[in-house]
Phi, psi and omega in degrees: 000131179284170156325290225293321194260045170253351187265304143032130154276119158293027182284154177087022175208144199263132173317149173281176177246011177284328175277346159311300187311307180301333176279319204265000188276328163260006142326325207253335181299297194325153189238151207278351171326292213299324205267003188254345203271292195286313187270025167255356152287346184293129186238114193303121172235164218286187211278321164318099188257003177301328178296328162323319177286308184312290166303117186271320180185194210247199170214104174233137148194207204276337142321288180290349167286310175320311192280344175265343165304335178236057163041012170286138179211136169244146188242124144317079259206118159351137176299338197250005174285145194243190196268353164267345156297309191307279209322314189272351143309286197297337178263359180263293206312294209277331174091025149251182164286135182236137181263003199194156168228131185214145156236146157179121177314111163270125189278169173268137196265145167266147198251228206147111182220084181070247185256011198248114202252103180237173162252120155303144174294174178260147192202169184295097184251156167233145165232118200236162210209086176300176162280170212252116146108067175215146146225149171270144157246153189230000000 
């Protein structure tokens, strides 16, 4: 079988059934011991993919270290995400309580690159605030 003839239209003509057979045959090999073994060692993650949308990335510096001692942790966030988005994200992803949410809009700085005149976007900061004897590890 060539490259070329995986792109090829198969109408009229039927899949073998040998990679069905081979999936379930090693399905069927596994004992039930290995799979009780692997997932609970296995750490599931959740199923919900809206904190991916939500969350762009955590924000760490010397500031935001400052800000973990009192249970603050700040993120970068979509523009159109509201605080109840924000909330269920962050407790879905990291797998704690959040008592509290603060937004605040940041503008994009004008930039310069030689005679070429720019803008940064504007993007989102969160200062998101857990229950007490909780942490984000990032």
């Amino acid at each position: 079988m060539s490259f070329l003839d995986r792109f090829k239209s198969k109408k009229g003509k039927g899949a073998p059934a040998e990679p069905k057979l081979k999936k379930e045959l090693a399905l069927k090999s596994v004992k039930p011991t290995e799979e009780k073994k692997a997932s609970v060692a296995k750490v599931v993650p959740p199923k919900d993919t809206t904190a991916y949308r939500v969350l762009v990335h955590p924000l760490v510096s010397e500031k935001t270290a400052r800000l973990e001692k009192s249970r603050q942790y700040v993120f970068a966030v979509t523009r159109s995400a509201n605080k109840v988005e924000i909330k269920k994200a962050v407790e879905k992803h990291y797998r704690v309580h959040v008592t509290g949410v603060n937004i605040l809009n940041v503008k994009g700085r004008s930039v310069r690159t030689g005679r070429v005149e720019g803008r940064r976007k504007d993007w989102r900061k969160v200062y998101v605030t857990v229950a007490p004897g909780e942490s984000i590890v990032f």
